[in-house]
DRENTIFI-96891 format. One record per atom (N, C-alpha, C, CB): residue number from 1; atom name; x, y, z. Coordinates in pm, whole numbers. Atoms other than C-alpha are relative to their C-alpha. Glycine has a CB too. Layout:
<torros>
<NUM, CA, <X, Y, Z>>
...
</torros>
This chain:
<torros>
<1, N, <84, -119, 0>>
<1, CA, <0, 0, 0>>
<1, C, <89, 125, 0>>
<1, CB, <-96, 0, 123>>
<2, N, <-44, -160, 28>>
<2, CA, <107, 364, -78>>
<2, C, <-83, 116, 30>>
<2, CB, <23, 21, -139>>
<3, N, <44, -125, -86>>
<3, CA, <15, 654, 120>>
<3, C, <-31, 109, -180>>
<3, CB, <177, 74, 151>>
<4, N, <59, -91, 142>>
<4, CA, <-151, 863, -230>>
<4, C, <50, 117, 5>>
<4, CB, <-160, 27, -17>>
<5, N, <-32, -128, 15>>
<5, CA, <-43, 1203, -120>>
<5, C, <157, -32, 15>>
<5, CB, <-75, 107, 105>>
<6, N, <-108, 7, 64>>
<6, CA, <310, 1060, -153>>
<6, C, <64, -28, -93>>
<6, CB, <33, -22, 29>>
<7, N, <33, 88, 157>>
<7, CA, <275, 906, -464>>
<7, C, <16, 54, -92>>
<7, CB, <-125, -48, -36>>
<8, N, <0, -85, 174>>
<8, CA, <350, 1130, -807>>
<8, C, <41, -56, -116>>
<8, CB, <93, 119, -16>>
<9, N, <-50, -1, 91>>
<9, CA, <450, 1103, -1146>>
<9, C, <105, 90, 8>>
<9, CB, <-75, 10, -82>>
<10, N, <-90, -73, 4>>
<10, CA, <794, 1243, -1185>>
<10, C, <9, 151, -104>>
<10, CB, <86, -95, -20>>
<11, N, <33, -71, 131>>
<11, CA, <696, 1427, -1523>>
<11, C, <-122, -50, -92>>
<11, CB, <123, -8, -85>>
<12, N, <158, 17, 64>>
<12, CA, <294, 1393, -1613>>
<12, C, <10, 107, -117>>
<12, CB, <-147, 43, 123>>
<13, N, <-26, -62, 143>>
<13, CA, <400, 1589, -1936>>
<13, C, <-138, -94, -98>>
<13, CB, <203, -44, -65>>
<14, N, <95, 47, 116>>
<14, CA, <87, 1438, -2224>>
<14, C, <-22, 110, -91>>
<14, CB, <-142, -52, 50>>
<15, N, <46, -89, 106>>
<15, CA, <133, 1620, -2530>>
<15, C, <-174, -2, -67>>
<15, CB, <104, -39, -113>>
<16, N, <147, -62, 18>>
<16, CA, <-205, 1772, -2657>>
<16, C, <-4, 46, -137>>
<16, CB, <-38, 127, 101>>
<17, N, <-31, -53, 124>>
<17, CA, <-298, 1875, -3008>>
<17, C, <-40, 164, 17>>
<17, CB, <-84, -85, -123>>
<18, N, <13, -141, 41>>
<18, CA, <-289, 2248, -3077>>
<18, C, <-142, 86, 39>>
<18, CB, <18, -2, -154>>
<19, N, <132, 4, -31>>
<19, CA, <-679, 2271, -3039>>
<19, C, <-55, -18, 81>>
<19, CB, <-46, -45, -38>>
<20, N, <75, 40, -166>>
<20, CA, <-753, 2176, -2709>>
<20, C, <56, 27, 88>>
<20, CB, <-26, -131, 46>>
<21, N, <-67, -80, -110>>
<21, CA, <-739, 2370, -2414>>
<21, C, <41, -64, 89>>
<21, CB, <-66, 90, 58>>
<22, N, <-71, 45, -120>>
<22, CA, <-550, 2298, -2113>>
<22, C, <-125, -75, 96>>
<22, CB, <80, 143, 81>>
<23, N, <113, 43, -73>>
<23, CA, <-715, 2102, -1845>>
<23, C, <33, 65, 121>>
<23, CB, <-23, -154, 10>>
<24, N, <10, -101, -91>>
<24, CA, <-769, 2323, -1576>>
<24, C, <-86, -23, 137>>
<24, CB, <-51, 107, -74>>
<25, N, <126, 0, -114>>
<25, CA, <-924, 2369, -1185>>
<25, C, <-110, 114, -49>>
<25, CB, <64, 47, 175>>
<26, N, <79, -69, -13>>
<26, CA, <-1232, 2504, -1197>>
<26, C, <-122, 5, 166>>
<26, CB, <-46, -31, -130>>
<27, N, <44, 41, -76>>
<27, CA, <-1339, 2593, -868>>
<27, C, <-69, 172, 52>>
<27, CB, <102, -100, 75>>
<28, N, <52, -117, -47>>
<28, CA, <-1532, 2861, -623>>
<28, C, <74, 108, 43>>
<28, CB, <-69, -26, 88>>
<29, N, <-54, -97, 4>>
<29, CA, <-1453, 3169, -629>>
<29, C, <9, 70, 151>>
<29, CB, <-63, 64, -101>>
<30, N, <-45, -51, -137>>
<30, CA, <-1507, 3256, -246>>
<30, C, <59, -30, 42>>
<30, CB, <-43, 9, 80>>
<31, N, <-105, 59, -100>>
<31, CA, <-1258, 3019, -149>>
<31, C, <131, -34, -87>>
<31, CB, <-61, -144, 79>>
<32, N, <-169, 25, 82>>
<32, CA, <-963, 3110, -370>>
<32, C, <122, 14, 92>>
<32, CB, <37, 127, -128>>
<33, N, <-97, -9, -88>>
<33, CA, <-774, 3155, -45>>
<33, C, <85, -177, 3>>
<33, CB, <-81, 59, 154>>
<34, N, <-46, 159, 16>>
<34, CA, <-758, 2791, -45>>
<34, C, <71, -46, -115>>
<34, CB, <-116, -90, -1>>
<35, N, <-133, 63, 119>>
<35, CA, <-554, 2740, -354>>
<35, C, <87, 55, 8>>
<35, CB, <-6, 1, -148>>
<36, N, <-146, -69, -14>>
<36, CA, <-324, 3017, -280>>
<36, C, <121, -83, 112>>
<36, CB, <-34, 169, 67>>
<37, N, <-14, 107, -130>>
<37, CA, <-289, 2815, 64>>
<37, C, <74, -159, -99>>
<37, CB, <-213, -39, 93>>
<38, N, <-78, 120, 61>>
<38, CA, <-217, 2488, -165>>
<38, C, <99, 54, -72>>
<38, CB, <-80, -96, -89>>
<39, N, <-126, -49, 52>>
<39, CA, <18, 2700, -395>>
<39, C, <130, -2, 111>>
<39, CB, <-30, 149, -50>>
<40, N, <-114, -7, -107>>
<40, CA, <231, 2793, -93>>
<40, C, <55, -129, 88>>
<40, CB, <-47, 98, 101>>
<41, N, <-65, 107, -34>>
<41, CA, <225, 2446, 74>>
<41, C, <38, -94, -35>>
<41, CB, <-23, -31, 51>>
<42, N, <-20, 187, 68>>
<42, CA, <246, 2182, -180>>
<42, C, <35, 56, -150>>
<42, CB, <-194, -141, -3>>
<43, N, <-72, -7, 140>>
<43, CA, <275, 2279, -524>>
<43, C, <157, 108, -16>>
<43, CB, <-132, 66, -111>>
<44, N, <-120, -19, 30>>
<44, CA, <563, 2530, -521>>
<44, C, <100, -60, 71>>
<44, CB, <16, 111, -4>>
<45, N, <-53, 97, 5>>
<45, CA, <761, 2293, -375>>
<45, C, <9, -110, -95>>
<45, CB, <-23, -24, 78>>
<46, N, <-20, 75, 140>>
<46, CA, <730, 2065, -698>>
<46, C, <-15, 62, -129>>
<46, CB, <-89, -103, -11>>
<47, N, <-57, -99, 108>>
<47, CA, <799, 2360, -906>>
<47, C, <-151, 41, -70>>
<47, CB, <130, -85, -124>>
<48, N, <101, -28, 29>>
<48, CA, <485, 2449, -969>>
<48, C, <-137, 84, 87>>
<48, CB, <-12, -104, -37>>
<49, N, <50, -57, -109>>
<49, CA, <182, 2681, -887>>
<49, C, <-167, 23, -101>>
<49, CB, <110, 156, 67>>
<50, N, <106, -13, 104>>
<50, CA, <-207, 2751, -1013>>
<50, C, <-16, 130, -9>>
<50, CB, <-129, -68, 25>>
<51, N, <20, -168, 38>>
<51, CA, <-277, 3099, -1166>>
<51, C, <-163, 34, -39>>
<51, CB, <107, 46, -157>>
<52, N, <117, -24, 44>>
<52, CA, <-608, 3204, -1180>>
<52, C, <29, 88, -134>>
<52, CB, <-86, 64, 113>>
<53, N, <-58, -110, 117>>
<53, CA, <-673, 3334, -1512>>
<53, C, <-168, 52, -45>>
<53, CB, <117, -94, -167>>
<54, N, <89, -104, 62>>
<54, CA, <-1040, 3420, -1520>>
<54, C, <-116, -59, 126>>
<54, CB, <-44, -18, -204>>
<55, N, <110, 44, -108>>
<55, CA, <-1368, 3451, -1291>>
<55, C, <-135, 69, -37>>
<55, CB, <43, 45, 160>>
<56, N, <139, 20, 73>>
<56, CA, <-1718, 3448, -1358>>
<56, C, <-104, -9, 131>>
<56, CB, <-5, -157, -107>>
<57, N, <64, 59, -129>>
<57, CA, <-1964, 3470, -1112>>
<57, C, <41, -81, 128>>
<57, CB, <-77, -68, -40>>
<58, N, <-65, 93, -101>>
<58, CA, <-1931, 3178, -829>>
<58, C, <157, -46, -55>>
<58, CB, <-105, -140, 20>>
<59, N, <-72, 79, 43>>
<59, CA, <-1682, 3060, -1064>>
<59, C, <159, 72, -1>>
<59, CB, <-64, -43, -127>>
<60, N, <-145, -31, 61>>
<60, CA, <-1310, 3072, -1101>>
<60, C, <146, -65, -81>>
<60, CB, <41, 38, 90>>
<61, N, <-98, 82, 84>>
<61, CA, <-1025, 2922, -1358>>
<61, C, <113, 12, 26>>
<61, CB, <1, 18, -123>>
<62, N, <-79, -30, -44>>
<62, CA, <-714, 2831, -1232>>
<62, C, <92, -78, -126>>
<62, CB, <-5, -23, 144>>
<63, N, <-83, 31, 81>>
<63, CA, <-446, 2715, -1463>>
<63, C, <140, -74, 76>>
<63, CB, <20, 126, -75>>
<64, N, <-178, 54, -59>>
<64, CA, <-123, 2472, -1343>>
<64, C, <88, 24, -126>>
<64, CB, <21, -205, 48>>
<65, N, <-131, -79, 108>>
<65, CA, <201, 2643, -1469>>
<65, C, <127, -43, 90>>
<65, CB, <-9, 218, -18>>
<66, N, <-147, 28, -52>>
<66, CA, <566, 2594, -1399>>
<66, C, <19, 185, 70>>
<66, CB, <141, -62, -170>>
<67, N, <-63, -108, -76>>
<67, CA, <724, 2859, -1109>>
<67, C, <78, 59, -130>>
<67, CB, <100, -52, 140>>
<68, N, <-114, -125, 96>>
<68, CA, <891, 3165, -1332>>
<68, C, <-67, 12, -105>>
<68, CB, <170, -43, -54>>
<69, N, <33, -26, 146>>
<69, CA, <658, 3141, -1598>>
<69, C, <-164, 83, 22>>
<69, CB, <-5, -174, -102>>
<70, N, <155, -79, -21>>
<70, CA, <274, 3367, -1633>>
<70, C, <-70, 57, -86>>
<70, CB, <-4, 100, 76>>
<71, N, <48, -41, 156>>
<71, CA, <236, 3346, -1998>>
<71, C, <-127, -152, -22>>
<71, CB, <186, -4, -150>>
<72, N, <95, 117, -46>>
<72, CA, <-111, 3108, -2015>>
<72, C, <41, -108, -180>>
<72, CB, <-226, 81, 35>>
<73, N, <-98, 130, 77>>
<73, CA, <120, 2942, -2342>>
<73, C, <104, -73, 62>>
<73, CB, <80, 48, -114>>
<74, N, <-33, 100, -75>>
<74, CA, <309, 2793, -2077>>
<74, C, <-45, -65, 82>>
<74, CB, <62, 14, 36>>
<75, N, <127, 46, -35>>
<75, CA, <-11, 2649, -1913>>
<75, C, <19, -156, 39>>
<75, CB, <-103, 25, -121>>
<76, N, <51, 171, 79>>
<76, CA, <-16, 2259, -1922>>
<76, C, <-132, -31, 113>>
<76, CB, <168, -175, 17>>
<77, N, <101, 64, -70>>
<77, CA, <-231, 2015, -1810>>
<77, C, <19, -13, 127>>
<77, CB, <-25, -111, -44>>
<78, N, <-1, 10, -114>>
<78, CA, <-370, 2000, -1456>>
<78, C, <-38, -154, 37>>
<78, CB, <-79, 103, 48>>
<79, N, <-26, 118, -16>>
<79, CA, <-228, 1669, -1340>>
<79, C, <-157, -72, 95>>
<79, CB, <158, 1, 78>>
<80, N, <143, 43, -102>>
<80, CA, <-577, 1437, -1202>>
<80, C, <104, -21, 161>>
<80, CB, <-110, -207, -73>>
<81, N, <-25, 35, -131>>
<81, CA, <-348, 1342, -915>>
<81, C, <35, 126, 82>>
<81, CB, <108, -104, 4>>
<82, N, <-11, -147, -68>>
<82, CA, <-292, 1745, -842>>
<82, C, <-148, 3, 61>>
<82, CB, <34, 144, -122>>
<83, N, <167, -33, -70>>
<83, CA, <-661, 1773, -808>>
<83, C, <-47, -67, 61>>
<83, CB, <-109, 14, -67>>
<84, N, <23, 91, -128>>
<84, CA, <-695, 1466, -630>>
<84, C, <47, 57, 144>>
<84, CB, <80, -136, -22>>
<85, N, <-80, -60, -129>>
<85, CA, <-439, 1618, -379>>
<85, C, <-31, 154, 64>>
<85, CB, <155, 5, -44>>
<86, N, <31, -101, 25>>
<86, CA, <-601, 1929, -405>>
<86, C, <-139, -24, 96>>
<86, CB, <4, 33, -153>>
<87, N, <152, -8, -78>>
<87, CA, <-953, 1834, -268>>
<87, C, <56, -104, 151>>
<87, CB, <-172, -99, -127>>
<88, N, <-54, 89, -153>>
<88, CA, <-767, 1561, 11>>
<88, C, <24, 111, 63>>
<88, CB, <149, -111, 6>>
<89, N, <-71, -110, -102>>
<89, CA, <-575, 1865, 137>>
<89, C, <-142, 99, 23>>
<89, CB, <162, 102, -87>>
<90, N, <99, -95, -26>>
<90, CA, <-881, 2073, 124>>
<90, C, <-65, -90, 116>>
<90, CB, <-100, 45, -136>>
<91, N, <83, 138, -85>>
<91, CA, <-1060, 1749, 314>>
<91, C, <41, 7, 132>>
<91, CB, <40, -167, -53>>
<92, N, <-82, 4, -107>>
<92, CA, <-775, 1742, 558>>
<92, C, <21, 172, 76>>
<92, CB, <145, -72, -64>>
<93, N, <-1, -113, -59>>
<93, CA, <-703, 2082, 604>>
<93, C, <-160, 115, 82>>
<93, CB, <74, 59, -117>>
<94, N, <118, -72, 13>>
<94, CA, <-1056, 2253, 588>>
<94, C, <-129, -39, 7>>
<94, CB, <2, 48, -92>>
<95, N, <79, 96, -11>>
<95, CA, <-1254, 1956, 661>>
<95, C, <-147, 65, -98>>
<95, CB, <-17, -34, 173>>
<96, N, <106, -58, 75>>
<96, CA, <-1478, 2046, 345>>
<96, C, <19, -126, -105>>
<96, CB, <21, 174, -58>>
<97, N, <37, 115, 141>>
<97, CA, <-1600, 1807, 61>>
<97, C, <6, 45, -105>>
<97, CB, <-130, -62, -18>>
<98, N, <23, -72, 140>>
<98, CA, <-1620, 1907, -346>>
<98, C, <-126, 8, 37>>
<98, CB, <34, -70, -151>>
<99, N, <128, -49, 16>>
<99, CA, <-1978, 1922, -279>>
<99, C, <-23, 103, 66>>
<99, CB, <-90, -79, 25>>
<100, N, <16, -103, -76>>
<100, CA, <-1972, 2179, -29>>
<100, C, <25, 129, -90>>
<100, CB, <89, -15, 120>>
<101, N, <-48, -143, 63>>
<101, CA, <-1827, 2438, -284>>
<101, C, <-158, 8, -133>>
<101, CB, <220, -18, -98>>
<102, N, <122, -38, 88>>
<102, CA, <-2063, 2601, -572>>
<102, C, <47, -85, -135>>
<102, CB, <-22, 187, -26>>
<103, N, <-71, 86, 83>>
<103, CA, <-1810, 2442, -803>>
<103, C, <127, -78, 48>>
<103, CB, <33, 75, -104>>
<104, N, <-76, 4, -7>>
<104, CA, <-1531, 2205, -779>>
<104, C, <49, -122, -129>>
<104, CB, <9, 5, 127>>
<105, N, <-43, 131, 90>>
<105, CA, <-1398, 2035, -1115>>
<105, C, <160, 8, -49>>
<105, CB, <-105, -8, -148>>
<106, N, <-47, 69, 82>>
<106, CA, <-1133, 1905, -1320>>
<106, C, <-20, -2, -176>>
<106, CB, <-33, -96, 58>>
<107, N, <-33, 13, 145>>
<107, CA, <-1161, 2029, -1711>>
<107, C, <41, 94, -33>>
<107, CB, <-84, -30, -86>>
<108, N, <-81, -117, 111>>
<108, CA, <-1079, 2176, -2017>>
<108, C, <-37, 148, 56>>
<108, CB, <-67, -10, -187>>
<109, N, <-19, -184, -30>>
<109, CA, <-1010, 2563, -1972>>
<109, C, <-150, 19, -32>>
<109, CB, <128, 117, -129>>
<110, N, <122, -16, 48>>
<110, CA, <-1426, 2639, -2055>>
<110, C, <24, 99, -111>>
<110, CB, <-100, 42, 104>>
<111, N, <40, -128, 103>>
<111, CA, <-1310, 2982, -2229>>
<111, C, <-54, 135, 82>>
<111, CB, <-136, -53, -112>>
<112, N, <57, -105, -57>>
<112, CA, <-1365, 3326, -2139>>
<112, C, <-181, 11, 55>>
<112, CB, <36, 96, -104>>
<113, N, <111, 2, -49>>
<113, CA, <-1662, 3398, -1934>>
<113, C, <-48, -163, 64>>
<113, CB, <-84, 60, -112>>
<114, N, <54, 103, -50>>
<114, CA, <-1685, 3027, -1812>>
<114, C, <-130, -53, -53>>
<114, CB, <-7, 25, 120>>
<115, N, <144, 103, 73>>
<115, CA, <-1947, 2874, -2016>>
<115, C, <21, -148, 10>>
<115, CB, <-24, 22, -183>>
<116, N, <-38, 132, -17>>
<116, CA, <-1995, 2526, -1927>>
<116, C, <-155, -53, -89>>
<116, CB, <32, -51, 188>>
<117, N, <62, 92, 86>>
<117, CA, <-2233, 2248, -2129>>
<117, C, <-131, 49, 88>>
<117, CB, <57, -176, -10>>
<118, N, <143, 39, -119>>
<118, CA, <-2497, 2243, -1841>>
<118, C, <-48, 171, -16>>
<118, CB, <59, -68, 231>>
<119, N, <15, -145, 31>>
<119, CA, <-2529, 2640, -1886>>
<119, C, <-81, 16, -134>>
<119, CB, <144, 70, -13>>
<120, N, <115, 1, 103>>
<120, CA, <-2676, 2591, -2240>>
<120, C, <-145, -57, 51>>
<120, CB, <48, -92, -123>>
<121, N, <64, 59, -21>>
<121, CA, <-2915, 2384, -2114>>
<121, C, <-143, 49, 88>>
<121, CB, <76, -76, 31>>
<122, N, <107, -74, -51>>
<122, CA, <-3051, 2614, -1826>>
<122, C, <-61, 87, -95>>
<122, CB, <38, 72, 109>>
<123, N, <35, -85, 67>>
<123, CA, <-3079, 2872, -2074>>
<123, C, <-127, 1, -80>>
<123, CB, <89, 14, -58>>
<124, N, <149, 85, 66>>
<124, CA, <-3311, 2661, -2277>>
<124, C, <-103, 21, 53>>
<124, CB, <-11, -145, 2>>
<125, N, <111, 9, -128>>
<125, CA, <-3531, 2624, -1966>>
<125, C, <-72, 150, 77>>
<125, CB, <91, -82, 133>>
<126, N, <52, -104, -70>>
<126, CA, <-3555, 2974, -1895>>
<126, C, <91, 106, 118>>
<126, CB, <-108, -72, 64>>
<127, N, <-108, -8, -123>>
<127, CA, <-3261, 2978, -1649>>
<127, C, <85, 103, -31>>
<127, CB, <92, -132, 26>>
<128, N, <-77, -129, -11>>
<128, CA, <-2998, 3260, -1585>>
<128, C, <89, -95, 92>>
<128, CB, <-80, 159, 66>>
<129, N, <-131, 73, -122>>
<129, CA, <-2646, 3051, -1523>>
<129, C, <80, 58, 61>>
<129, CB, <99, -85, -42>>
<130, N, <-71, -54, -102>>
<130, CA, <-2423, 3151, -1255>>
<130, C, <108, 103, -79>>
<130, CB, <67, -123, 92>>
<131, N, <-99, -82, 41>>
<131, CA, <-2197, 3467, -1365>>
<131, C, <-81, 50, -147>>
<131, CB, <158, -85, -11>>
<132, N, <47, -45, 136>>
<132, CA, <-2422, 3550, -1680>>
<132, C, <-86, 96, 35>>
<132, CB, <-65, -104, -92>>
<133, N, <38, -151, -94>>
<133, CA, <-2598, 3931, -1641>>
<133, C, <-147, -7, -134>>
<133, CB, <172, 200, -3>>
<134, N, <86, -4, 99>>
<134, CA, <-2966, 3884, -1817>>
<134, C, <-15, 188, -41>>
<134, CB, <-149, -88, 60>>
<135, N, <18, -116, 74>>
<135, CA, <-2984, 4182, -2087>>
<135, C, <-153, 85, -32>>
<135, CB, <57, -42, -120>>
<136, N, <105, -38, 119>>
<136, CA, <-3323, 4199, -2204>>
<136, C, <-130, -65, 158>>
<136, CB, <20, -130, -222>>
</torros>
């Protein structure tokens, strides 16, 4: 058996084609203290740190990047076992669950303004999704 939060890939490098965005945290925006908090205790120590790069309502997009860099073309993918270690330490530290937050995932970058799949859908219905400002 192996203790998981000691456990890594040395270099989770997976080239990507040109076309597809980074895979990214996407998590709540009131509790971005808590990733700065994981930046400082765990990821820059493995050379690495998450950069928020956009926020939307509840929502906010964080990006895993290499320390020294803050260009979102040096971006990569956000390792699943970061975000695994990411919600444990939240678990452990902050005794909080992913369900407790408004969001807490694991994908592709959505894109400016955070549009996610499930967002078309309210819209359909009548709905007004989280971070969107009805016009009319």
């Amino acid at each position: 058996m192996v203790d998981k939060l000691e456990w890594y890939l040395e270099n989770p490098q997976i080239e990507r084609p040109d076309n597809r965005l980074v895979y990214s945290l996407l998590f709540d925006r009131k509790y971005a203290g808590f990733v700065h908090e994981f930046n400082d205790k765990c990821l820059n120590t493995l050379g690495h740190y998450l950069d928020e790069v956009d926020s939307a309502g509840s929502r906010s997009v964080w990006v895993y990047m290499p320390l020294g860099k803050d260009s979102y073309d040096d971006a990569e993918d956000l390792p699943q076992w970061v975000f695994d270690d990411f919600v444990t330490w939240i678990y452990l530290r902050h005794d909080m669950k992913p369900d407790e937050f408004s969001i807490c995932k694991r994908i592709p970058d959505p894109g400016l303004g955070i549009v996610l799949p499930e967002d078309f859908e309210l819209l359909e219905k009548g709905g007004l999704p989280d971070g969107f400002i009805r016009t009319q």
